[in-house]
C-alpha positions as CSV (number, residue, x, y, z in Angstrom):
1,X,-22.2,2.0,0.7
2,X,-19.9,-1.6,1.3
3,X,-16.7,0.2,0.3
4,X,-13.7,-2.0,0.1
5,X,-10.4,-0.4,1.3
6,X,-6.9,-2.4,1.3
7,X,-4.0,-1.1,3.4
8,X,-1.0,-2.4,2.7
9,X,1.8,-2.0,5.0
10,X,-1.0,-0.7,7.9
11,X,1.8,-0.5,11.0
12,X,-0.6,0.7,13.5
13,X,-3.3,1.0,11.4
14,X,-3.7,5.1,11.2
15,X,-5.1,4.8,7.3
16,X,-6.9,1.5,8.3
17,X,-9.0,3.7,11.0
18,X,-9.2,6.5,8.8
19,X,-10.7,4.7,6.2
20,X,-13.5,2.8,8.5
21,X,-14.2,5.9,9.8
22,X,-15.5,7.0,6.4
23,X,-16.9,4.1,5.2
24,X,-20.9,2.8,6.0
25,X,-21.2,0.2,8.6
26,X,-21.4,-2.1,6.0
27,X,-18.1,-1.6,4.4
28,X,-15.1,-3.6,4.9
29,X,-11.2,-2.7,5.6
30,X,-8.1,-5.6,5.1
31,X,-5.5,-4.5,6.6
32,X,-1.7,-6.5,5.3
33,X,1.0,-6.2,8.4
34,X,3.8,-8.0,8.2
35,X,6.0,-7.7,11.4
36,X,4.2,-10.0,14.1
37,X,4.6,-8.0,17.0
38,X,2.8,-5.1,16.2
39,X,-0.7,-7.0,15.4
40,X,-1.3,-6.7,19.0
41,X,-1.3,-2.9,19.3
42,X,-3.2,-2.8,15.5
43,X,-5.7,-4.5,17.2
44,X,-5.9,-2.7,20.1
45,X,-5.9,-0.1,17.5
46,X,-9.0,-1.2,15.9
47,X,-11.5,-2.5,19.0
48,X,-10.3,1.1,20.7
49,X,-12.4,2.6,17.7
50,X,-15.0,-0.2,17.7
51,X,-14.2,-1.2,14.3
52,X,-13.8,-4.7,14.9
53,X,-16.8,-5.7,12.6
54,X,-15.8,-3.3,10.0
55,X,-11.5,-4.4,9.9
56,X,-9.7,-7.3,8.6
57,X,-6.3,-7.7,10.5
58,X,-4.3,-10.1,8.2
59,X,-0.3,-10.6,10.1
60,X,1.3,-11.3,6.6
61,X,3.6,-10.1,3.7
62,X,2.2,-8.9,0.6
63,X,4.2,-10.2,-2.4
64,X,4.1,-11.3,-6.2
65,X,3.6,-14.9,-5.8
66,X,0.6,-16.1,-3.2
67,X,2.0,-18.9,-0.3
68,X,5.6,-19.7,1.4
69,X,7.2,-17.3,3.1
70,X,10.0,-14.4,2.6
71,X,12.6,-12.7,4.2
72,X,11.6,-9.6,6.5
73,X,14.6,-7.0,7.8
74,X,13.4,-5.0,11.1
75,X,14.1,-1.2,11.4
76,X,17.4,-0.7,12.8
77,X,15.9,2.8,14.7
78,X,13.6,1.5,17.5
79,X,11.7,5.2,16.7
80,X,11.1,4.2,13.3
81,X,9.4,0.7,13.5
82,X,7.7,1.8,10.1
83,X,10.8,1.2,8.1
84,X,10.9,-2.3,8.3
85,X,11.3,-3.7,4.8
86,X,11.3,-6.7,2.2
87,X,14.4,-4.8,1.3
88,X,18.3,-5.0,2.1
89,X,18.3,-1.3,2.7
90,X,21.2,0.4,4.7
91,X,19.0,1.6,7.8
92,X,17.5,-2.2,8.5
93,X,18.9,-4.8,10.9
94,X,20.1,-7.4,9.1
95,X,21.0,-9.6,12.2
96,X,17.3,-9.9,13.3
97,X,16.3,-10.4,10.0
98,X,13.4,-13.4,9.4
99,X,11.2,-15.0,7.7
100,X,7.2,-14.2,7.7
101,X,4.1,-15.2,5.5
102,X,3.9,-14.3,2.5
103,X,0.3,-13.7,0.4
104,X,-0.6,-12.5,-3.2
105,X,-3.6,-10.3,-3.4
106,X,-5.3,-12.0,-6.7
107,X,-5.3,-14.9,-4.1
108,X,-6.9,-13.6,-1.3
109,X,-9.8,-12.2,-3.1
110,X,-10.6,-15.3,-4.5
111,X,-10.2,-17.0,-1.0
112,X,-12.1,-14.6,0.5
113,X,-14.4,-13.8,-1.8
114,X,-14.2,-10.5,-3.2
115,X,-15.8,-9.1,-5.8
116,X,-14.5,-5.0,-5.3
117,X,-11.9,-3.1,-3.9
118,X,-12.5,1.0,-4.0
119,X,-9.4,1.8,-2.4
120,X,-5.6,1.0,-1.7
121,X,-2.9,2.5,0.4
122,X,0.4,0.7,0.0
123,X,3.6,1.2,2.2
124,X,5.5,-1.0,2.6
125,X,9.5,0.8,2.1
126,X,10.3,-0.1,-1.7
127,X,8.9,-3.3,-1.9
128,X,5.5,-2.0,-3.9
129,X,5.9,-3.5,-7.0
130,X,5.9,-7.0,-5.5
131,X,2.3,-6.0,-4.4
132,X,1.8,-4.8,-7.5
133,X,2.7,-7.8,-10.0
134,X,0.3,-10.2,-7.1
135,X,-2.4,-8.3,-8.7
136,X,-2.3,-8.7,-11.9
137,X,-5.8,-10.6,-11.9
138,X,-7.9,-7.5,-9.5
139,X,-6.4,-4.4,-12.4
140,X,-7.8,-6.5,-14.7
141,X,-11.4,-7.0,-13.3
142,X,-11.9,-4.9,-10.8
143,X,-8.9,-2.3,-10.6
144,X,-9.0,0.2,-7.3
145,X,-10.1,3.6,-8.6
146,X,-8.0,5.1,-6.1
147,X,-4.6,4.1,-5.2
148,X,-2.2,6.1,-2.6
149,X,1.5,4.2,-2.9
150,X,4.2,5.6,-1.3
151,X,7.5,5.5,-3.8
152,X,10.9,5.6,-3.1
153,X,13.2,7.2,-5.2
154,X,16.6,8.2,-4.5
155,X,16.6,7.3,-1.0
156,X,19.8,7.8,0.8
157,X,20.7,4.0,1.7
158,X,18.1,2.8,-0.2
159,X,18.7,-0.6,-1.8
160,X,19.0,0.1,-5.8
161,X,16.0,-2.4,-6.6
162,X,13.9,0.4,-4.9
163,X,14.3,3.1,-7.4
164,X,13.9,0.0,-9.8
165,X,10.5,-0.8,-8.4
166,X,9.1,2.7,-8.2
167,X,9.7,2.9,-12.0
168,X,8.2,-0.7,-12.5
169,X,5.0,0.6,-10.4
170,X,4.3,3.3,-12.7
171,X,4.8,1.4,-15.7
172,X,2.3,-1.1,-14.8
173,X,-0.2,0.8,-13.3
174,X,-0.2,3.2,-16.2
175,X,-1.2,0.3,-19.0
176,X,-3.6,-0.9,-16.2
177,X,-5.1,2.7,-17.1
178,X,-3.7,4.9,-14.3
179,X,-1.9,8.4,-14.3
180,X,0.0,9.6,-10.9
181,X,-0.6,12.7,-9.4
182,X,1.0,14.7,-6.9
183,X,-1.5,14.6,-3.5
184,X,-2.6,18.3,-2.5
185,X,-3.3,19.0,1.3
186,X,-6.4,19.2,0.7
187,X,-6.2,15.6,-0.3
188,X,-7.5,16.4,-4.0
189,X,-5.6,15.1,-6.9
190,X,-2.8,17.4,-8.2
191,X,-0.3,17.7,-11.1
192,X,1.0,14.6,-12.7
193,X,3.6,13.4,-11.2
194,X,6.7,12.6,-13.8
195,X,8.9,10.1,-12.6
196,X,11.5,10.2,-14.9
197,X,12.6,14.4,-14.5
198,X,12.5,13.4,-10.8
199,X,15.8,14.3,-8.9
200,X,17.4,14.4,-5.4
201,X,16.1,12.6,-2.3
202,X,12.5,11.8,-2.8
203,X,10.4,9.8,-1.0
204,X,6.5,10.5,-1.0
205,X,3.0,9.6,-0.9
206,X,1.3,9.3,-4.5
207,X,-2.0,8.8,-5.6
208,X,-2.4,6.6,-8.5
209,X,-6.0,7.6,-10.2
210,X,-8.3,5.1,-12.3
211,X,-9.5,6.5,-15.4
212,X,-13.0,5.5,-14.2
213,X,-12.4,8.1,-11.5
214,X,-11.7,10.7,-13.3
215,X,-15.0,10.3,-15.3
216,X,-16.6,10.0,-12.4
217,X,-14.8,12.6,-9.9
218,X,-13.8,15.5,-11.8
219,X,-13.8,17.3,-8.7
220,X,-11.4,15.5,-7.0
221,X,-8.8,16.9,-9.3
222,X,-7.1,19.9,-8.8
223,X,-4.1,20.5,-10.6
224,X,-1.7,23.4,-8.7
């Protein structure tokens, strides 16, 4: 009951409806989107399910260091509006490149009052760590026991700092007492994930598991 769930890069808001859908009427979704012009369809997104009492849309960047504003670089693919990025990467359009909102999370809690967050999805194309290092503050008292991130690693035409992040993410998160697992398809936890024997193109959905989880959720690991 009153789960807390964070997406992070939502797009159109598929993991944001997901996650309402599973939660009690009393549980809350804050949804972080970036590029202004798909709010509109997020929210259509959202009242189409009638979970307009249950989702927070919020049109900004998530980032390290809470106010201003920072540089945003469309997808250059029109079918791939997803791949918009904080990042200089080879398949964004630096022309229409611009600048958005920026927030850290350890500030909006505060500003908003939160005292839990259950879960976290983040996606937002190899800018995760900056997510990451704005909550520094919410590990420390009230870490999500369940974290999907999405790392990119090796990337064709991915900007280097990427690959630099990814590691960064799983250094941080593992002294904020996480391991990373490999997501079955039955959505269970799998086999640790080891970043640094990882080769060739790679880019995937990982879940990042509290050790508070693990104590309390044996079941939902599964190792292959």
């Amino acid at each position: 009951p009153g789960d807390v769930f964070f997406d992070v890069g939502s797009h159109l808001g598929f993991y944001s409806t997901l996650a309402a859908g599973l939660t009690t009427p009393d549980g809350r979704i804050h949804t972080f989107e970036a590029q202004e012009w798909l709010i509109p369809h997020l929210n259509e997104s959202v009242a189409i399910n009638g979970l307009q009492e249950r989702v927070r849309v919020n049109n900004v960047a998530v980032v390290a260091v809470d106010g201003g504003s920072v540089r945003i670089y469309p997808a250059r693919d029109d079918d791939n509006t997803g791949s918009a990025s904080l990042q200089d990467h080879d398949w964004v359009d630096t022309s229409t490149a611009h600048q958005v909102s920026g927030i850290a999370l350890d500030a909006y809690v505060i500003r908003n009052g939160i005292d839990r967050i259950d879960g976290m999805k983040i996606d937002v194309e190899g800018a995760e760590i900056g997510v990451i290092e704005g909550m520094t503050t919410i590990l420390a008292t009230m870490p999500p026991r369940l974290m999907m991130i999405e790392l990119m690693l090796n990337a064709d035409g991915m900007d280097r700092d990427a690959r630099d992040g990814a590691q960064a993410v799983c250094e941080t998160l593992s002294d904020a007492g996480y391991t990373v697992h490999h997501i079955n398809m039955d959505g269970t936890l799998g086999n640790r994930f080891d970043l640094q024997s990882t080769t060739g193109v790679t880019i995937g959905n990982f879940g990042f598991a509290h050790k508070t989880l693990r104590a309390d959720r044996p079941d939902m690991f599964k190792a292959e």
